[in-house]
N, CA, C and O atoms as a printed pandas DataFrame, in Angstrom:
     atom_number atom_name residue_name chain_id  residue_number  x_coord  y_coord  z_coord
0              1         N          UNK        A               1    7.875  -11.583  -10.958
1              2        CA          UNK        A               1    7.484  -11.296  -12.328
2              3         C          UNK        A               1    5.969  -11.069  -12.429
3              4         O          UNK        A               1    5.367  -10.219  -13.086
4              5         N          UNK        A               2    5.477  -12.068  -11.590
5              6        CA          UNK        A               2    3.692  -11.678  -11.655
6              7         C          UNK        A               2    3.258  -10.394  -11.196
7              8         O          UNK        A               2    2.249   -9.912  -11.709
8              9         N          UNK        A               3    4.009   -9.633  -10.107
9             10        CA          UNK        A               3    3.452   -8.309   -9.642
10            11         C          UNK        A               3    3.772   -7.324  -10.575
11            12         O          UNK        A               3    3.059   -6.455  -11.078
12            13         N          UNK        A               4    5.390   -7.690  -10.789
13            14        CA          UNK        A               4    5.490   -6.409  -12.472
14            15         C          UNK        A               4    4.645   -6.689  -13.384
15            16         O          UNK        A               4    4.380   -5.610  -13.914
16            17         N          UNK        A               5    4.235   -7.262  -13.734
17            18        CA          UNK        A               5    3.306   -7.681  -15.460
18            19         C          UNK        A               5    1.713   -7.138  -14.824
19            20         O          UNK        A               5    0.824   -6.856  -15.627
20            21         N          UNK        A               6    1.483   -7.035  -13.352
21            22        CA          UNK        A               6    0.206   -6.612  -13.076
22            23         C          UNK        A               6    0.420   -5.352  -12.836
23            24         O          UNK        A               6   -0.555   -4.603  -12.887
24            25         N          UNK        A               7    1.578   -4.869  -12.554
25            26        CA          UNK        A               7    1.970   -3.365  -12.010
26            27         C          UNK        A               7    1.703   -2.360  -13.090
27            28         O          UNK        A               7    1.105   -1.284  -13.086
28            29         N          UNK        A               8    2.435   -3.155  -14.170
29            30        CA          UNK        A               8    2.080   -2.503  -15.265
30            31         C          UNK        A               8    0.779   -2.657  -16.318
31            32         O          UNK        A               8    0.722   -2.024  -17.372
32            33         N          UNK        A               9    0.097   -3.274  -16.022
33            34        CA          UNK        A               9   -1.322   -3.586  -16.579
34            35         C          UNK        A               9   -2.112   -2.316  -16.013
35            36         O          UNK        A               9   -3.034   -1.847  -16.680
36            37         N          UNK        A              10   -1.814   -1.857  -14.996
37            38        CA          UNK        A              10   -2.526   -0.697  -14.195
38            39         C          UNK        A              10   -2.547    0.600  -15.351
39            40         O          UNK        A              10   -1.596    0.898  -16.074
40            41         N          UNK        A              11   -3.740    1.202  -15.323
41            42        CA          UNK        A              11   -3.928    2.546  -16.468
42            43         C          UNK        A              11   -2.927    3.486  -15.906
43            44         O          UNK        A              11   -2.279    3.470  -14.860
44            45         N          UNK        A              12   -2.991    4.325  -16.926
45            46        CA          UNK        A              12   -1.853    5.974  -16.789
46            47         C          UNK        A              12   -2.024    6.488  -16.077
47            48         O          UNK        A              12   -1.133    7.088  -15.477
48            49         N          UNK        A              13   -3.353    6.534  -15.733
49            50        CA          UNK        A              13   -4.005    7.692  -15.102
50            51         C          UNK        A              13   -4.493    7.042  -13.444
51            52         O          UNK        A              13   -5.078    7.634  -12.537
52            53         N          UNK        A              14   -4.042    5.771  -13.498
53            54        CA          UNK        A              14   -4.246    5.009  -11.941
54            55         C          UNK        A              14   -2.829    5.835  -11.123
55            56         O          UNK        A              14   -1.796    6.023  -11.765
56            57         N          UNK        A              15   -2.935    6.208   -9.882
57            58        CA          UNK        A              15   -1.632    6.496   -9.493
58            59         C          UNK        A              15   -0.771    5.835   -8.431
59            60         O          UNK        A              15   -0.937    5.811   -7.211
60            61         N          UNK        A              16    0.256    5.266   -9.232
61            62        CA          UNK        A              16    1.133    4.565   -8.439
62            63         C          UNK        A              16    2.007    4.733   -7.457
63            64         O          UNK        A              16    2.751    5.669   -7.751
64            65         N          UNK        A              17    2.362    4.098   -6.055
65            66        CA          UNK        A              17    3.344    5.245   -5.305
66            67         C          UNK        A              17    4.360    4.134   -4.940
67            68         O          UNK        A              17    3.894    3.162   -4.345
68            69         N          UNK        A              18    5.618    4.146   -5.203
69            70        CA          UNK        A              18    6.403    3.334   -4.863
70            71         C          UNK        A              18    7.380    4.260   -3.576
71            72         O          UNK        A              18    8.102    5.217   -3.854
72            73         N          UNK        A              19    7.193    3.736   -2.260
73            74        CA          UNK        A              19    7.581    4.397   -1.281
74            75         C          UNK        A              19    8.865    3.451   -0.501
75            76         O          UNK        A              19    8.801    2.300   -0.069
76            77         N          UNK        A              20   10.204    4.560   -0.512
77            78        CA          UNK        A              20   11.089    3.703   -0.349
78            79         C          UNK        A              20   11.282    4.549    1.176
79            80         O          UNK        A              20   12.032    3.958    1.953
80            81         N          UNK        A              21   10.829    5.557    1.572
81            82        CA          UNK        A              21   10.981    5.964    3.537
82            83         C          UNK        A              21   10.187    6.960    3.606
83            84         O          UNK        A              21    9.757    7.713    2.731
84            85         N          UNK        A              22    9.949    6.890    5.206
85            86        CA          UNK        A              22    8.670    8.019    5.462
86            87         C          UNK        A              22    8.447    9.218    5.212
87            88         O          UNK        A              22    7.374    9.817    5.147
88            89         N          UNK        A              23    9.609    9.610    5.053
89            90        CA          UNK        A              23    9.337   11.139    4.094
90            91         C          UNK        A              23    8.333   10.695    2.882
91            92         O          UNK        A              23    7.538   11.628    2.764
92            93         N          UNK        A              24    8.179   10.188    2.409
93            94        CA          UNK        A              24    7.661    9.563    0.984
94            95         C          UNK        A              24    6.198    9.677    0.975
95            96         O          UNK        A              24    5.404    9.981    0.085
96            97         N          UNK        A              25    6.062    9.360    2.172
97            98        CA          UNK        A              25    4.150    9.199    2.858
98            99         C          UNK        A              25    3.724   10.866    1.429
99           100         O          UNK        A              25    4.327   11.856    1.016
100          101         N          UNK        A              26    2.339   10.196    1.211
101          102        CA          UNK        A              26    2.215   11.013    0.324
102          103         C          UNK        A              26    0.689   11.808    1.418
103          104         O          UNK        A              26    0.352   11.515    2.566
104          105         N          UNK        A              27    0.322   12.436    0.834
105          106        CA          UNK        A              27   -0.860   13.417    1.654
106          107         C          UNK        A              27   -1.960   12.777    0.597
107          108         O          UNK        A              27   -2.147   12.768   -0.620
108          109         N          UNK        A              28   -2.608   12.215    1.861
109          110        CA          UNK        A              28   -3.950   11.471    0.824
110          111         C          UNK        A              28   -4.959   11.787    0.906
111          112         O          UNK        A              28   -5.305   12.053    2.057
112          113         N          UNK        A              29   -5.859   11.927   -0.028
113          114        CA          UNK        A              29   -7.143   12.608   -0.602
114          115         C          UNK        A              29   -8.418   11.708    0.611
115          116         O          UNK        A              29   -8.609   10.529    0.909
116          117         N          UNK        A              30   -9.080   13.094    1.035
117          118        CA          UNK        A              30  -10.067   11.983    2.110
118          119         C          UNK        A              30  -10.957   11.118    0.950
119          120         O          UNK        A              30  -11.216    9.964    1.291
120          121         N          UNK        A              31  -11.314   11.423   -0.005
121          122        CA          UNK        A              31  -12.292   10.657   -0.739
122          123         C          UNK        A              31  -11.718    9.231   -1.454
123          124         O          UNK        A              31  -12.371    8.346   -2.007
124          125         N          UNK        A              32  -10.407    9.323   -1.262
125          126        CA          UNK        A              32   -9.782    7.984   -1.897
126          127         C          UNK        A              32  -10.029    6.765   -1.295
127          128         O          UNK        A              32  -10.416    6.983   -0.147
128          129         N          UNK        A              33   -9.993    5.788   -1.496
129          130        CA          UNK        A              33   -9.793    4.108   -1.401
130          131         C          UNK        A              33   -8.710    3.737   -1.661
131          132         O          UNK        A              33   -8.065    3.838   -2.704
132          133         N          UNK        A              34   -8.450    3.246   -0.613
133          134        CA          UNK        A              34   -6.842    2.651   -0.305
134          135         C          UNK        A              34   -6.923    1.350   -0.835
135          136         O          UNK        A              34   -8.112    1.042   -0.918
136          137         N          UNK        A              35   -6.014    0.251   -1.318
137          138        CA          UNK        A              35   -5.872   -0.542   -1.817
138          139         C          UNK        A              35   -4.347   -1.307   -1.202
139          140         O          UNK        A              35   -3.187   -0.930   -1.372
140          141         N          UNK        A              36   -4.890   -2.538   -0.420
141          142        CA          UNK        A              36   -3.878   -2.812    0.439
142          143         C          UNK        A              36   -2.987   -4.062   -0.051
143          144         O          UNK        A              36   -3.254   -5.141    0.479
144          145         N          UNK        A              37   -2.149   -4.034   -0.831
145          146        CA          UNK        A              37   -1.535   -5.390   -1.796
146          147         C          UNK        A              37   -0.072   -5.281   -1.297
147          148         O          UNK        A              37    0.980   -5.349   -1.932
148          149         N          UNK        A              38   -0.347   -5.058    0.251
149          150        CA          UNK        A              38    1.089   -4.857    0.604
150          151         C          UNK        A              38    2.119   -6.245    1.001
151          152         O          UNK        A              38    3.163   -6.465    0.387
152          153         N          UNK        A              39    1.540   -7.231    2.290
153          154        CA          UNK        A              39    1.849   -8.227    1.843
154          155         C          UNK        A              39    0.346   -9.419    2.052
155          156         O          UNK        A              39   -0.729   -9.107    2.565
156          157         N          UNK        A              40    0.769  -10.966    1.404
157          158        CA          UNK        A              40   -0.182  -11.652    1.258
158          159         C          UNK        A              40   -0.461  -12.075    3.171
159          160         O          UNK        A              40   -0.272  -11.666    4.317
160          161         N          UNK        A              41   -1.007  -13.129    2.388
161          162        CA          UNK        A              41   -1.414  -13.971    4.250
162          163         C          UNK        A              41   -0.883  -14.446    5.176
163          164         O          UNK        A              41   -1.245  -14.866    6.275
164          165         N          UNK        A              42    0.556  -14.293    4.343
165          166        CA          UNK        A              42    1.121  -16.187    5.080
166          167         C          UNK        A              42    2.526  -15.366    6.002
167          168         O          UNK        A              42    3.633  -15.896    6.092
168          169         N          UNK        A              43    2.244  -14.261    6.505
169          170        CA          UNK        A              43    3.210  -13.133    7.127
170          171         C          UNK        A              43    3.235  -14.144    8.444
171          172         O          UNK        A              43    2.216  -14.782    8.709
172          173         N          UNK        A              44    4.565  -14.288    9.356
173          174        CA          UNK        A              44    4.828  -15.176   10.381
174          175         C          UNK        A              44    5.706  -14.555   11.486
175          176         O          UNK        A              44    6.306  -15.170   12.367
176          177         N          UNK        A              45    5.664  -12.865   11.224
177          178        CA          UNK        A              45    6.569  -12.198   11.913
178          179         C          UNK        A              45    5.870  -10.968   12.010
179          180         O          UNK        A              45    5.118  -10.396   11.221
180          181         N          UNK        A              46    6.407  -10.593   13.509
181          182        CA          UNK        A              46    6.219   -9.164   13.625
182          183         C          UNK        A              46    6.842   -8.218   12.889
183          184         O          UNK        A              46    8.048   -8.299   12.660
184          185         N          UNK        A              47    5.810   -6.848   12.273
185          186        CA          UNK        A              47    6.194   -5.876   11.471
186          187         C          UNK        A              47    7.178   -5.213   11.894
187          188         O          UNK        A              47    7.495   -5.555   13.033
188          189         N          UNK        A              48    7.864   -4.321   11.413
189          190        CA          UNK        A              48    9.040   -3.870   11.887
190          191         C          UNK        A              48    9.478   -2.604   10.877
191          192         O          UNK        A              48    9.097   -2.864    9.735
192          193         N          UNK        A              49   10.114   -1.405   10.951
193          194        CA          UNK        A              49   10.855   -0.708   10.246
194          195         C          UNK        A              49    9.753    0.112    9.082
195          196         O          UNK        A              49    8.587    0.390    9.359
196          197         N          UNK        A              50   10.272    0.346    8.043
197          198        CA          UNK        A              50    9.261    0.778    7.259
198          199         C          UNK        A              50    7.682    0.240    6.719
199          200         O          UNK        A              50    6.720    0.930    6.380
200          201         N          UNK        A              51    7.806   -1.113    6.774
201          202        CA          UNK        A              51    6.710   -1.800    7.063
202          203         C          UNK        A              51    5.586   -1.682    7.777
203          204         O          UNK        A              51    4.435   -1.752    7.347
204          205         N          UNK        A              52    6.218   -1.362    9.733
205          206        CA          UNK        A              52    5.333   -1.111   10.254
206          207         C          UNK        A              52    4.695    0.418    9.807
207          208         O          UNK        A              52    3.593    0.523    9.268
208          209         N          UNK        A              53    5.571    1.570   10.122
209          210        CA          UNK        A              53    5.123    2.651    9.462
210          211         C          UNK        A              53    4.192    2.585    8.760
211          212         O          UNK        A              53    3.192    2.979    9.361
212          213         N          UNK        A              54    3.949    2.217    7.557
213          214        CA          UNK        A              54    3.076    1.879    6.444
214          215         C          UNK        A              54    1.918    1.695    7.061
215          216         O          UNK        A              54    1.008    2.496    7.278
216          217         N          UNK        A              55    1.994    0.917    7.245
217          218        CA          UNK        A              55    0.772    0.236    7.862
218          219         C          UNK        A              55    0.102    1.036    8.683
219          220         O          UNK        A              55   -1.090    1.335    8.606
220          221         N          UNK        A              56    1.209    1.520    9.796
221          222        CA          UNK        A              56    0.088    2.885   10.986
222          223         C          UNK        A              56   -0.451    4.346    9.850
223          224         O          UNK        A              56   -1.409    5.118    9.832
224          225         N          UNK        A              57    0.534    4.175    9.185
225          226        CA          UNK        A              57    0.068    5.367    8.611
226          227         C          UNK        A              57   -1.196    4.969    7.592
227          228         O          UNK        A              57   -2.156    5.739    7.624
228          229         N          UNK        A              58   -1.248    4.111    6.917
229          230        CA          UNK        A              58   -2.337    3.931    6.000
230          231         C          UNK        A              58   -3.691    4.002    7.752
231          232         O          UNK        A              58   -4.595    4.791    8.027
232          233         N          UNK        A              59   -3.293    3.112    8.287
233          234        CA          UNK        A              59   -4.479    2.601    9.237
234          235         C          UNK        A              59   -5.058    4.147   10.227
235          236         O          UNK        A              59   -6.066    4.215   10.931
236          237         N          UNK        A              60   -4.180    5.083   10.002
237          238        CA          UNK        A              60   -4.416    6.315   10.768
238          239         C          UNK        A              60   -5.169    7.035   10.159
239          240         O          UNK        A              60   -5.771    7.851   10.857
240          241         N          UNK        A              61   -5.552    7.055    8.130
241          242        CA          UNK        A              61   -5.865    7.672    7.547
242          243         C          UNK        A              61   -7.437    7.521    7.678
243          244         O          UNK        A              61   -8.097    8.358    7.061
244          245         N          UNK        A              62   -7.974    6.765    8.249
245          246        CA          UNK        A              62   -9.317    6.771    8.470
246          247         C          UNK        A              62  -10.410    6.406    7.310
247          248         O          UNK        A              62  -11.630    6.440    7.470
248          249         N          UNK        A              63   -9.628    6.004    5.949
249          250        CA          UNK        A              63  -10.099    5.686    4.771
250          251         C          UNK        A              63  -10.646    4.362    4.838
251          252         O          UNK        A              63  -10.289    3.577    5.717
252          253         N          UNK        A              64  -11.841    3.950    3.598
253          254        CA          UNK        A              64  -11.572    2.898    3.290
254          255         C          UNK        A              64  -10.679    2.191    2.576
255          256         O          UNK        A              64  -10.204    2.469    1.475
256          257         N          UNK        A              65  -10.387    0.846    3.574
257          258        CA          UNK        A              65   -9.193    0.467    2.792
258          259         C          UNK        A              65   -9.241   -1.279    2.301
259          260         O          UNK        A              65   -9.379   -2.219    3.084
260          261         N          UNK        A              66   -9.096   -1.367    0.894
261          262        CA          UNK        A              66   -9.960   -2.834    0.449
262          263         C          UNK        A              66   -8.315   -3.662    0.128
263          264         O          UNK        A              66   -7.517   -3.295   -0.735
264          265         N          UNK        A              67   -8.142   -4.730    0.998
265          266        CA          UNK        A              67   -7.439   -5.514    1.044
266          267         C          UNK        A              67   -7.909   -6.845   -0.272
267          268         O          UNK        A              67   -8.976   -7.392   -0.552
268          269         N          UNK        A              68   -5.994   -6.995   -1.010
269          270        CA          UNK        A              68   -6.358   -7.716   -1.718
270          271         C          UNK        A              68   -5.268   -8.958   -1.529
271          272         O          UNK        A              68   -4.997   -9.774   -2.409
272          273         N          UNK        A              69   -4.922   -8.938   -0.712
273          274        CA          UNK        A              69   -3.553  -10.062   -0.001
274          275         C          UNK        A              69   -4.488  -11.455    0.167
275          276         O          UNK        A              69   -5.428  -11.658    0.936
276          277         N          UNK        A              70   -3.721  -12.559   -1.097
277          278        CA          UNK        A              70   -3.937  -13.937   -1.290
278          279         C          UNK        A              70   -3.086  -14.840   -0.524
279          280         O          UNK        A              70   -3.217  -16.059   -0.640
């Protein structure tokens, strides 16, 4: 409930990408800032499946990317 009520606190014009498989990967702007609220700290397992994906692909993009995982 806390991530929806913040999900949606986000402006109109912020753009949101809810990615359910790798086709989905969107083509990202070199000037953007990535924003990494993917998961928090307390991860106890190796990545796996679409997860890992994510991750190589954000980490391939060469952007800055500002982690906000509590």
């Amino acid at each position: 409930s806390d991530f929806k009520a913040n999900y949606n606190r986000l402006p109109n014009d912020f753009e949101k990408l809810e990615i359910y498989n790798e086709t989905e990967f969107p083509n990202i702007d070199k000037n953007s800032i990535l924003i990494d609220a993917i998961l928090g700290s307390g991860l106890t397992r190796k990545l796996d499946g679409l997860l890992l994906n994510s991750v190589q692909y954000l980490n391939q993009s060469k952007l800055e990317i500002v982690s906000i995982d509590i």
